[in-house]
N, C-alpha and C positions, 0 to 999 in steps of 0.2 A: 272553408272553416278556419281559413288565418286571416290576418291581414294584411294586405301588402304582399309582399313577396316572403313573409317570413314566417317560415313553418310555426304552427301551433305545437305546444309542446304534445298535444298527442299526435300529432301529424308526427313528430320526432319520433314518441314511443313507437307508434309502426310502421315505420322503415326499416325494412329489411325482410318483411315478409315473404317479401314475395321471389328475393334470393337468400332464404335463411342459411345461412354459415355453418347450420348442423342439420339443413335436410339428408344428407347424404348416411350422415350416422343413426338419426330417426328413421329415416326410411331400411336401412339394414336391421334397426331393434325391432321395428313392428311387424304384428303377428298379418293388418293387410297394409295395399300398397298405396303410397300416399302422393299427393301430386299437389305440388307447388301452388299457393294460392294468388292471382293476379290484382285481388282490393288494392286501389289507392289508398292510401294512408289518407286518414281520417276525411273518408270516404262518408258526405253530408246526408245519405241515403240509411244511414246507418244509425243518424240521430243528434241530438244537440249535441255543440262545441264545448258547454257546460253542465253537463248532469248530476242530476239528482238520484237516478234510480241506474243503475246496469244491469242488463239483460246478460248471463256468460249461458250461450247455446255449447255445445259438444265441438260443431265442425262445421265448415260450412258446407252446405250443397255441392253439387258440380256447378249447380247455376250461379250461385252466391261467390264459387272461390275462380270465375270468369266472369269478375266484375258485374255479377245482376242483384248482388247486395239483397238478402231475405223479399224474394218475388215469388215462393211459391206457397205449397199451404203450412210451413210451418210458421210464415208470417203472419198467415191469416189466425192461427190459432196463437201466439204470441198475443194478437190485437185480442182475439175475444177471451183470452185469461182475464185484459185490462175492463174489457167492454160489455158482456156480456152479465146481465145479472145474474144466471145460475153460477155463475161465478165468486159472486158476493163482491165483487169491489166495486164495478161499473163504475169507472170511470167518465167524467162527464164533461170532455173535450176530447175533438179532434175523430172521435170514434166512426164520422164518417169520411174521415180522409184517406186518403192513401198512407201505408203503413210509414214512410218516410217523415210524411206531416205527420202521422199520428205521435210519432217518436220526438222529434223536434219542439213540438207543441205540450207536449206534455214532461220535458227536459228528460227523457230516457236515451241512454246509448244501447246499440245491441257489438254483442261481439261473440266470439267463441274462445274455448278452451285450446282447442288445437286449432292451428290456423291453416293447415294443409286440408286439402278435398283428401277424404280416407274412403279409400275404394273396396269398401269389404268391410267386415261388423267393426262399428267401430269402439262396441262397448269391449273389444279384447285388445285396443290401445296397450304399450306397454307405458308403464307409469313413466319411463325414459321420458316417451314422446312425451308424455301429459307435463311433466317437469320440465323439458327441456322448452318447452312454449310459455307454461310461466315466469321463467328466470327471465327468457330473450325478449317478451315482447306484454304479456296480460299483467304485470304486476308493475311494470311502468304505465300502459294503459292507466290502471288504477292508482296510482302517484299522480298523473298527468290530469285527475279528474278532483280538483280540491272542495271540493261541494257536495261533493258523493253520499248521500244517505245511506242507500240501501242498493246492496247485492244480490242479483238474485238468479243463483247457477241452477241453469234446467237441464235435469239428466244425470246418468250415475258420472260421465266421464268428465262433465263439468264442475260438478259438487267432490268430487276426488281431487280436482286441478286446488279449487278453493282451502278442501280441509286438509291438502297435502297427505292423501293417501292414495291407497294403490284400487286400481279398481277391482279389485278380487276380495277387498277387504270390507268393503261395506254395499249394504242391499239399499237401493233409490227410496225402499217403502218404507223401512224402516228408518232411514235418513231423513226423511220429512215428515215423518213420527217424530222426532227426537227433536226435530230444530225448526218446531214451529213456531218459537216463542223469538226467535233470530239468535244468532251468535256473531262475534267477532273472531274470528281466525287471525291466527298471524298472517301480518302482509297487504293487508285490507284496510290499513289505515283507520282500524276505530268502528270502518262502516259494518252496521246490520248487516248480516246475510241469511236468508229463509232459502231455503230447498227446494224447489217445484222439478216437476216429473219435466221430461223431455218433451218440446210443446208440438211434436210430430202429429202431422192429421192421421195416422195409422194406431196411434197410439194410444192404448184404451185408459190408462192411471191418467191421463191429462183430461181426460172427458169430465165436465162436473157432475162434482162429486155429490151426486144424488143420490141416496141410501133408497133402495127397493126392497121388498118382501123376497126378493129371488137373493140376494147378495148374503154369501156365509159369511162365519164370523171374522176372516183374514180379509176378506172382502172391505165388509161394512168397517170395521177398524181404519181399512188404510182410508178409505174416504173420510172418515171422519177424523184423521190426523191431515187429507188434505185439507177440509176444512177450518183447523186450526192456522193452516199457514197462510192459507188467504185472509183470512181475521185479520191475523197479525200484518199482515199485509196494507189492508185493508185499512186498521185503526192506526198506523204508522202514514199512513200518505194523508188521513185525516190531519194530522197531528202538524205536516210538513202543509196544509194548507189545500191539498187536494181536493176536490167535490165529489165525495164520493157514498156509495149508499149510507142509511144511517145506521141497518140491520141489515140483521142474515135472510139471507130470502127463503121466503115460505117453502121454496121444496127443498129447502135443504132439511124438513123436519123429518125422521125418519119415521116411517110406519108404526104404530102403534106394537107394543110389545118387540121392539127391536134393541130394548135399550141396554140387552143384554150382553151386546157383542164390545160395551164402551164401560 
């Protein structure tokens, strides 16, 4: 991702990941244990040199923070947020590549909030760790990205890194209720950022957000505030030139007499 022999400036911004100068004091504040992560710096698996869109997941895998860079299914669900029309964006390039190309081709970076493998729940992160990763390393990532439209933290312990708060202080559901329409946070340089749920294959709030006859009314609500951020999403990547649907897809209509829950 340089040229020559000479670092890119985000090749710059992540250096030192991988012997961070305050894992010692992170790993004594957090509630589990965390382990050094080995990514190359700006690691071409990870996505274009120049982006338009960033991905901030939570943390990397054990796989991902032993150089296998988003190879398992939360990549695969990462791609079909982009790809998939119950999703409403469907994006219309690259969707059958491999998730590096799909990334690449479509100017998206991915990254995380905490750059250490966290061995244990990592939504009980102390805000420490989550700060102390944005000061050293994600908030030059994002200076080092000068074309950056849109931000987009998946998970409470990403969208905490972003809006600079604590993870005890705000709920993921109601977080992307609120910021569907995007915000600019301090330190984001101006760029958009929308809220999406954690893009884990175990993970039911990332499932599209299909309103059924069985879904109460906290239910059908949170889906239909996912749906406002895929919109926004959606008519924003329009805007930036993307191919992407022209409407909301047919099953996102909710069941007749549900319109009560909105």
């Amino acid at each position: 991702m340089s040229c020559g022999n000479s670092p890119s400036d985000l090749e710059l911004a992540e250096t030192g990941i991988s012997n961070c100068d305050n894992y010692s004091s992170c790993n004594e504040g957090a509630d589990a244990d965390l382990e050094l992560s080995s990514i190359t710096p700006g690691d071409e698996r990870r996505g274009s040199s120049d982006p338009q869109i960033l991905l901030v997941t939570e943390a990397p895998d054990e796989e991902s923070s032993n150089e296998s860079a988003y190879m398992g299914t939360t990549s695969r669900r990462m791609k079909a947020i982009f790809c998939d029309d119950e999703y409403g964006i469907s994006i219309d390039q690259g969707c059958d590549d491999p998730f590096p190309t799909f990334l690449e081709r479509n100017r998206i970076y991915a990254t995380s909030a905490i750059k250490c493998f966290v061995d244990g729940d990592i939504s009980s992160s102390e805000r420490y760790v989550i700060q102390s990763c944005r000061e050293r390393f994600l908030d030059s990532q994002i200076s080092a990205m000068p074309n950056l439209e849109l931000i987009i933290p998946m998970g409470t312990v990403a969208a905490c890194s972003l809006l600079r708060r604590s993870p005890s202080s705000i709920s993921i559901t109601s977080i992307i209720g609120q910021m569907d329409r995007g915000i600019r946070p301090e330190g984001t340089n101006d760029t958009t950022v929308v809220v999406f749920p954690h893009p884990s294959g175990i993970n039911p709030y990332a499932n599209p957000p299909i309103i059924d006859e069985d879904d109460g009314p906290t239910w059908g609500s949170y889906k239909h505030q996912f749906q406002g951020a895929l919109r926004y999403t959606r008519d924003l990547l329009r805007d930036l030139g993307y191919d992407v649907m022209d409407e909301d897809p047919d099953s996102w209509e909710p069941p007749e007499g549900l319109f009560k829950f909105f």
